[in-house]
FIFI-417753 format. One line per field, with one value per residue (C-alpha): residue in one letter; y, z, x; residue number from 1. Coordinates in pm, whole numbers, plus 50000, padded with zeros to 5 digits. Each point is the difference from the previous one (the first is absolute). Example, Ala and Ser with C-alpha at 12.3 -4.5 7.8 and 13.67 -1.06 7.14 Angstrom:
2
type <- (A|S) .
py <- (49550|50344) .
pz <- (50780|49934) .
px <- (51230|50137) .
seq <- (1|2) .
! end
This chain:
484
type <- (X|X|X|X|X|X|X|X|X|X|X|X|X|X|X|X|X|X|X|X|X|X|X|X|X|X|X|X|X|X|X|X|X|X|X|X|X|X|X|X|X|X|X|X|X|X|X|X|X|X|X|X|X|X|X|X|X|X|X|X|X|X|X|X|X|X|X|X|X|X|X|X|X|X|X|X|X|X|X|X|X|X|X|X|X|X|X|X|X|X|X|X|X|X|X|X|X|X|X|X|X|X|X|X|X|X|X|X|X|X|X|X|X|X|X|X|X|X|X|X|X|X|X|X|X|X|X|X|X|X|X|X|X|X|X|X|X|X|X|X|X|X|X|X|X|X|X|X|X|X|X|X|X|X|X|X|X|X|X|X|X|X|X|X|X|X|X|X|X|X|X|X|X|X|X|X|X|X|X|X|X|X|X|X|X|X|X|X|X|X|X|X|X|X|X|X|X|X|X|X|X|X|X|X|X|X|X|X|X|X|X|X|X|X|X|X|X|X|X|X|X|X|X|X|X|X|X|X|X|X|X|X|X|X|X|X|X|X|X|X|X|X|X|X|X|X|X|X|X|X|X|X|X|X|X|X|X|X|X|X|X|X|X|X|X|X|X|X|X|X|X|X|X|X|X|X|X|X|X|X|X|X|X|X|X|X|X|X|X|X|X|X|X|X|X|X|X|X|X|X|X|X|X|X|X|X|X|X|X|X|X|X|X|X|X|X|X|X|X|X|X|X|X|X|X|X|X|X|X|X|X|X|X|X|X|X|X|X|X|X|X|X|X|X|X|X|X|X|X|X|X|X|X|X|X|X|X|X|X|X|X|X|X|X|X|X|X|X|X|X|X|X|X|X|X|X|X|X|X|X|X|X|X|X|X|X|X|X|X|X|X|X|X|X|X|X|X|X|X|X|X|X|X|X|X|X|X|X|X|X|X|X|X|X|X|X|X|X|X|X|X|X|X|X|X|X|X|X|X|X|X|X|X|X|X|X|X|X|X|X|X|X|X|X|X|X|X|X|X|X|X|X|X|X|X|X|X|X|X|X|X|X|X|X|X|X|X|X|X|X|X|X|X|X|X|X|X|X|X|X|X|X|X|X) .
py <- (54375|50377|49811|49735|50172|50244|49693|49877|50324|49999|49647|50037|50247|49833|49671|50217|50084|49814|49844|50187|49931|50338|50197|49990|50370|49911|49924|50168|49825|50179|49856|50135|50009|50021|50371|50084|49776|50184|50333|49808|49837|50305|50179|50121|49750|49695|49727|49620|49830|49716|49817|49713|49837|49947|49651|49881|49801|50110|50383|49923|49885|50271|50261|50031|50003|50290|50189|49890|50178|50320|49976|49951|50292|50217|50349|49967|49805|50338|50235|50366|50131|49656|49820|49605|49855|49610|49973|49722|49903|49715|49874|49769|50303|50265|49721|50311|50160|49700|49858|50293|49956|49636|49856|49654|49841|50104|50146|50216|50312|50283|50320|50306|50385|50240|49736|49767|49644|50037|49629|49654|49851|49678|49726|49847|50313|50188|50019|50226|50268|50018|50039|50271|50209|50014|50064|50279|50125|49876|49857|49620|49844|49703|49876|49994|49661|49689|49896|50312|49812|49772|50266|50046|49992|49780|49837|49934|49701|49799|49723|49740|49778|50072|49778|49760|49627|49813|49860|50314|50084|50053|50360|49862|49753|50115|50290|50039|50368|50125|50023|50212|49994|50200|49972|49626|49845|50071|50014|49840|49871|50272|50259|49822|49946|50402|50156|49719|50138|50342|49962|49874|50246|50311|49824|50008|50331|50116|49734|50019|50410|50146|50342|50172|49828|49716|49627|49807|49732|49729|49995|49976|49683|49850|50082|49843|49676|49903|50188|50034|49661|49880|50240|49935|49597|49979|50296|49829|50310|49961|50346|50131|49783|50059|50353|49939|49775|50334|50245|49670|49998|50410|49953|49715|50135|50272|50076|50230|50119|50384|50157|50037|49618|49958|50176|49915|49592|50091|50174|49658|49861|50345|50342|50207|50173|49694|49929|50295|49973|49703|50069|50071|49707|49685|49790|49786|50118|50364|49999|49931|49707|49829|50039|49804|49759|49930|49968|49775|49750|50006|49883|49684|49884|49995|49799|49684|50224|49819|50269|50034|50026|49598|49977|50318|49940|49604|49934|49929|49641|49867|50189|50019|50357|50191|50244|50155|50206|50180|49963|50176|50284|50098|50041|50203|50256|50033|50092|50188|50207|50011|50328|49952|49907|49835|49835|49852|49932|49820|49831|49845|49883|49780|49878|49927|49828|49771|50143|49850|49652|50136|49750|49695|49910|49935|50039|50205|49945|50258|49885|50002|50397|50140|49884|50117|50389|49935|49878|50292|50245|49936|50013|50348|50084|49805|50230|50319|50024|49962|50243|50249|49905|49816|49682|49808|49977|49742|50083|49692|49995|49863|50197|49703|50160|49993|49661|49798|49664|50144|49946|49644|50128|49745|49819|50287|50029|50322|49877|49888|50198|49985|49721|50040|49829|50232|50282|49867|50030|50288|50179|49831|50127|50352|50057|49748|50016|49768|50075|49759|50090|49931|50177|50290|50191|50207|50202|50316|50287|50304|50290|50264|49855|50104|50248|50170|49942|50149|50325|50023|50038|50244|50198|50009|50114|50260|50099|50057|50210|50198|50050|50061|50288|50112|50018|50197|50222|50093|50074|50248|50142|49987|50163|50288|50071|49979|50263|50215) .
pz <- (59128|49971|50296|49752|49671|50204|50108|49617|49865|50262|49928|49583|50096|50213|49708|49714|50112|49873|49696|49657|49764|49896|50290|50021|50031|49628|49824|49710|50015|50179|50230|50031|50231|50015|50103|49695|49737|49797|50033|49854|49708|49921|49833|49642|50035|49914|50266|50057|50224|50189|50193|50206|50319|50260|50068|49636|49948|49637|50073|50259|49699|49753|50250|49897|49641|50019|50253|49666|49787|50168|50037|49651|49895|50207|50048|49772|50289|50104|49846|49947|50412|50093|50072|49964|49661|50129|50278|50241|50214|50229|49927|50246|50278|49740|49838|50062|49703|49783|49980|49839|49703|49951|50078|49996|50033|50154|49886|49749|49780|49845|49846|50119|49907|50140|50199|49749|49843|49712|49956|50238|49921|49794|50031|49712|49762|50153|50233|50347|49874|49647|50194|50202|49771|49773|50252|50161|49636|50041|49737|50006|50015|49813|50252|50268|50165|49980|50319|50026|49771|50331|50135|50120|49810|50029|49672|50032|49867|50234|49894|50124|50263|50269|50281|50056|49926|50248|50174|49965|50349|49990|50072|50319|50086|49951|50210|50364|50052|50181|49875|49771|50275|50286|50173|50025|50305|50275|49704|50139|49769|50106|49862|49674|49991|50082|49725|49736|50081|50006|49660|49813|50101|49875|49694|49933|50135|49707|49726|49946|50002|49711|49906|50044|50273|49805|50095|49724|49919|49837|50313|50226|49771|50095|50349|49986|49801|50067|50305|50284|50010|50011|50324|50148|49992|50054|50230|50302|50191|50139|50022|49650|49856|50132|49869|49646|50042|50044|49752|49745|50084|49962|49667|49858|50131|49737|49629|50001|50286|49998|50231|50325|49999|49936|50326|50207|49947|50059|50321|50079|49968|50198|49983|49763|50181|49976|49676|49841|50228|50100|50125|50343|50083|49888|50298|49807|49631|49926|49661|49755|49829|50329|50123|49680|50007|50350|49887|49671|50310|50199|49696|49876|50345|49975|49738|50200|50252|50045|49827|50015|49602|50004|49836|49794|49945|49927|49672|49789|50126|50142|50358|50029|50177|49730|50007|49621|50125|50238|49740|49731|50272|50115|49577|50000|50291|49943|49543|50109|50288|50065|49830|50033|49576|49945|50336|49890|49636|50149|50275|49704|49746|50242|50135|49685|49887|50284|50222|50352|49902|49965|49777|50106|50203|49784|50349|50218|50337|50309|50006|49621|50051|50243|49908|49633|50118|50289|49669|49797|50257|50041|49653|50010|50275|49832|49705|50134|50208|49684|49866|50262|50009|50268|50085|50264|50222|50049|49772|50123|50220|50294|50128|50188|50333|49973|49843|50163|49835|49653|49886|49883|50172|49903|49793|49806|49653|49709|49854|50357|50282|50188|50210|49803|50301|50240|49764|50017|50371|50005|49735|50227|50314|49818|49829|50220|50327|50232|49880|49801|49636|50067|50243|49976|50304|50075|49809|49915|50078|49758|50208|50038|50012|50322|49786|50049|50337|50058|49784|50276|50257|49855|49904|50338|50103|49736|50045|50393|49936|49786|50293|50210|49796|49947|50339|50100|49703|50149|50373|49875|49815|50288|50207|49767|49999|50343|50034|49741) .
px <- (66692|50179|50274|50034|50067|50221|50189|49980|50146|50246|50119|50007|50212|50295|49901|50127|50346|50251|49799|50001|50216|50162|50073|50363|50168|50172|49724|49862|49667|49706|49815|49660|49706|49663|50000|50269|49877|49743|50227|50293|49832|49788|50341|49997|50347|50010|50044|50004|49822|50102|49682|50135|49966|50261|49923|50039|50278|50025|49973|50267|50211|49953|50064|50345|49940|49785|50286|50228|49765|49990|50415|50008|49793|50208|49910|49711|49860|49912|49784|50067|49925|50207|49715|49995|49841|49974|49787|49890|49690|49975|49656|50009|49981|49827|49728|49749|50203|50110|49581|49865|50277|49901|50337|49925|50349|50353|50278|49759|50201|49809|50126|49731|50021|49745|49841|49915|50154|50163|50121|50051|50330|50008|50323|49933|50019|50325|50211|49963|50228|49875|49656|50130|50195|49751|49728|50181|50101|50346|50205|50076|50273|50101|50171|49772|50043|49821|49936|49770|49772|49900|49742|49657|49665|49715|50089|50362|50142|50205|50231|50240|50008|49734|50014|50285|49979|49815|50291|50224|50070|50393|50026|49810|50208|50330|49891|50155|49962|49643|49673|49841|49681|50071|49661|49903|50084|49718|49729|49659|49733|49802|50231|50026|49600|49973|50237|49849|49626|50136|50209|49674|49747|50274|50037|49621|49998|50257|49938|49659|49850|50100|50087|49682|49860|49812|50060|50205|49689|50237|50218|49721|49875|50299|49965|49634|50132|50374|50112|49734|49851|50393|50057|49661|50045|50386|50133|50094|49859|49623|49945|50154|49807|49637|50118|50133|49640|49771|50231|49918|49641|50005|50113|49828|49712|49952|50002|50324|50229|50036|50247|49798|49904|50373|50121|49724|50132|50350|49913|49869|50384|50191|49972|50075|50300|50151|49933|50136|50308|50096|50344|49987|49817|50179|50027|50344|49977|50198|49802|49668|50199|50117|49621|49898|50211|49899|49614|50066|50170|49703|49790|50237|49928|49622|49992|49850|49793|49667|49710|49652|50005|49962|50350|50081|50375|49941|50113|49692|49780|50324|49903|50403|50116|50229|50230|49947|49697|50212|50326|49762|49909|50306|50041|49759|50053|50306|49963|49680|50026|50411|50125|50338|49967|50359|49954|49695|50087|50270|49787|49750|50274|50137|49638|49913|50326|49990|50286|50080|49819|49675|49868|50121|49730|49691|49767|50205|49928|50086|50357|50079|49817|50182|50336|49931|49940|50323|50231|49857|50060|50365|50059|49843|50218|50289|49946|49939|50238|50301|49803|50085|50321|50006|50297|50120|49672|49760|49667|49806|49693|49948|50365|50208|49917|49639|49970|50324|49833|49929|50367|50124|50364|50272|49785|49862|50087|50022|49669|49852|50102|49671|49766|49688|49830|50105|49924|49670|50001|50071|49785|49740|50092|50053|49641|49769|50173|49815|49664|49797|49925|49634|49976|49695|50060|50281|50190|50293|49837|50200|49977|50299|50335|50250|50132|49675|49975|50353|49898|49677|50234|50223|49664|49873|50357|49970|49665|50075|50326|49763|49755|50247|50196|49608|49931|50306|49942|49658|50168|50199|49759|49761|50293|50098|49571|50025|50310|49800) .
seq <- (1|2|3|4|5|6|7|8|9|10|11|12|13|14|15|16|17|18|19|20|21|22|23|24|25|26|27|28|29|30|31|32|33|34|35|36|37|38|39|40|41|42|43|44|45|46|47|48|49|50|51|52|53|54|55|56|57|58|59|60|61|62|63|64|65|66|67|68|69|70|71|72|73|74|75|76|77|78|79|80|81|82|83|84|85|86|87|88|89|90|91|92|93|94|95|96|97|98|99|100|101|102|103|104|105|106|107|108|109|110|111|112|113|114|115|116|117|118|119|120|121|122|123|124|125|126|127|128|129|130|131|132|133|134|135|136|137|138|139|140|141|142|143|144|145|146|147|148|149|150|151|152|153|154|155|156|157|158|159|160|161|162|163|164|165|166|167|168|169|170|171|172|173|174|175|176|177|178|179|180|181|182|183|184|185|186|187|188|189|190|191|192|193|194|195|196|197|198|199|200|201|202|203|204|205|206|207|208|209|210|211|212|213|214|215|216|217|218|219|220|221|222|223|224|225|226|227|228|229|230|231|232|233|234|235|236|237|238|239|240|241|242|243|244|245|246|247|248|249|250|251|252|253|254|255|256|257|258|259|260|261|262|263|264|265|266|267|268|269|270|271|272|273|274|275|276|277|278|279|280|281|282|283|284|285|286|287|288|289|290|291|292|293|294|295|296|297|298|299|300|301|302|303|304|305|306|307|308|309|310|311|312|313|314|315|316|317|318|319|320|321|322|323|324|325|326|327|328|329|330|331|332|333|334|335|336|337|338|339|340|341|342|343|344|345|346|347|348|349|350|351|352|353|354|355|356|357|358|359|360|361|362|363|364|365|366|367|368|369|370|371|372|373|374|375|376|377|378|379|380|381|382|383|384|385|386|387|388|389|390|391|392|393|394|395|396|397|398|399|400|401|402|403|404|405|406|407|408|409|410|411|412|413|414|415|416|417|418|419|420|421|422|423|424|425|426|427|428|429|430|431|432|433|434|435|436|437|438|439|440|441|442|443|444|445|446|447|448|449|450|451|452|453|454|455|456|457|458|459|460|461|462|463|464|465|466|467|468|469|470|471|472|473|474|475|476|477|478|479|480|481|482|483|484) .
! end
């Protein structure tokens, strides 16, 4: 167990290179850790801080504003010894520091002095430089620019178009430079199956505990009523689901869940190493949101699995298999227990308006299920990606090398590029593989990822140079006794 969480430590480490947002030799924004945190907001100056994640798509996108911010201010950026008065924390590697301050949703800004939180910015009352002017006892500026307004805060307002229509694929299909997916050819089931089981136990690692350790009882409610019984009759793997099946016998079992109960049925799912970090061991994903996405798949294609319930996603006396228990699930993880907020805001409007053909089907079947979630998907990654800016590549998924049948090719069309059938197909063959659905043996085991594996050899390397550069250490010392 010490090998492993040496191994663990060792891997967070390489993980976190290369991933938070405001480390760029220009910037006036500071990123902080968990070892300068406390010291940082414990100044009689004031300071704002920025609690995000790097995998959220929404942080990702405000990034920039709040570098604009801090350009803005200029040198009162600074305080009086030059040090940095907007500050940043990747909770996403630091969660130990961002769950004792009961941030419940990302990007999250709060103004502290001495320690302590003065104020949570608010979109919907001012702007983000009125907020931070007046926070750091600034004056405002009356021309401080709208497009600030567009900020974080879990009760933002968000407006205009969401989602594109339904048939609105023609950024995809006028595209002919490369994917926005750079990891998706070689991608087994098993890989997707791994980062899916892996992306829902963090989330109910950091979704559910709140700030001083108790267990957030109306979440758990909905774990008990809407989510597990979803996961434990539709998840297409055996072995996750005999263990969502014991953490949702844990829980039902008793009168209220206190922390200890909580931790002792998420050890059931993976370890808590993993849980807290789960960055160095995606098998395909490079990130929490890719992992979930990967999960919600698994379950629209469990939506017909045969279960010992006697028929617990049939649609009332008709015994027909549906697809809105699962539909109504994926709802539900994704508004209770994804903290990216705008993400999921965003995620629910267009759930409950219908998007991607949701309700055309007034029994969906497994079919009608899975190709709701694929449509919705690519109109998340349709709009995300114009969001960041980017043109001229192909948003869509399945990429055209890892699906060569998904595409209509010359008979494709702006509003049709794709072969639902042999999206179908291949959703299958990604998610089930060729396992049967019904199947109750068997399973993904989630146990550290290569990265890992990699980081145990370079610790043994390590560890032996150490022994080595010991041992000599200790003949010379031996020889200079010796001399003496």
């Amino acid at each position: 167990m010490i090998l492993f969480n040496f191994i663990v430590i060792i891997a967070t480490t390489l993980a976190r290179d290369g991933k938070f947002l405001f480390m760029g030799e220009a910037s006036k924004v500071l990123e902080v850790s968990d070892r300068d945190f406390d010291r940082v907001v414990s100044s009689n100056t004031d300071k704002l801080v920025l609690f995000y994640a790097h995998w959220c798509g929404h942080c990702i996108r405000f990034a920039p504003k709040y570098e604009a911010l801090a350009e803005s201010l200029g040198k009162d950026a600074f305080d009086e010894t030059g040090q940095a008065r907007l500050i940043a924390i990747d909770c996403a590697v630091y969660g130990e520091i961002c769950r004792p301050k009961g941030i419940r949703a990302y990007p999250n800004l709060k103004h502290y002095k001495n320690g302590t939180v003065l104020a949570e910015f608010n979109s919907r009352s001012e702007s983000l430089e009125d907020f931070a002017r007046t926070r750091l006892g600034l004056s405002v500026v009356a021309s401080a620019t709208a497009a600030s307004t567009e900020a974080p805060g879990p009760s933002a307002v968000y407006s205009g178009s969401l989602l594109p229509r339904v048939g609105d694929y023609n950024s995809i299909f006028k595209s002919v430079e490369e994917s926005i997916f750079l990891r998706e050819t070689g991608v087994t089931y098993e890989m997707r199956l791994f980062d899916g089981q892996l992306a829902f136990a963090s989330i109910l690692e950091t979704a559910v505990v709140l700030s001083d350790k108790t267990v957030a009882a109306e979440k758990v409610r909905v774990l008990r009523e809407q989510i597990l019984p979803i996961v434990v009759a539709a998840y297409p793997d055996a072995s996750f689901r005999r263990k969502v099946s014991a953490l949702q016998d844990l829980i039902t079992g008793v009168s209220e869940v206190d922390h200890g109960i909580w931790q002792n049925g998420l050890d059931l799912l993976t370890p808590l190493e993993m849980r807290i970090n789960p960055d160095p061991h995606w098998k395909h994903c490079e990130d929490l949101s890719c992992g979930l996405w990967q999960f919600l798949h698994g379950l629209t294609l469990g939506v017909e699995r045969v279960h010992t319930n006697g028929g617990f996603l049939a649609f009332g006396n008709t015994g027909r298999p549906t697809g809105l228990a699962v539909m109504s699930c994926i709802r539900a993880i994704v508004a209770e227990l994804f903290m990216c907020g705008e993400c999921a805001q965003h995620f629910v409007k267009g759930y409950d308006d219908c998007a991607a053909g949701r309700c055309t089907m007034d029994h969906p079947d497994k079919r009608h299920t899975a190709l709701w979630l694929w449509r919705f998907h690519n109109m998340v990654n349709n709009r995300t990606a114009h969001e960041r800016g980017i043109t001229g590549k192909d948003t869509a998924w399945p990429t055209k090398d890892e699906c060569t049948k998904c595409r209509k090719g010359s008979s494709a069309t702006p509003e049709q590029p794709f072969d639902e059938s042999e999206v179908y197909d291949f959703l299958q063959g990604a998610y089930v593989g060729a396992h049967s659905l019904t199947a109750d043996s068997g399973g993904i085991e989630v146990h550290p990822s290569s990265t890992s594996v990699a980081c145990l050899v370079v610790s043994v390397l390590v560890f032996a140079c150490l022994l080595m550069n010991r041992r000599r250490f200790y003949v010379k010392w031996k020889r200079k006794a010796y001399a003496e």
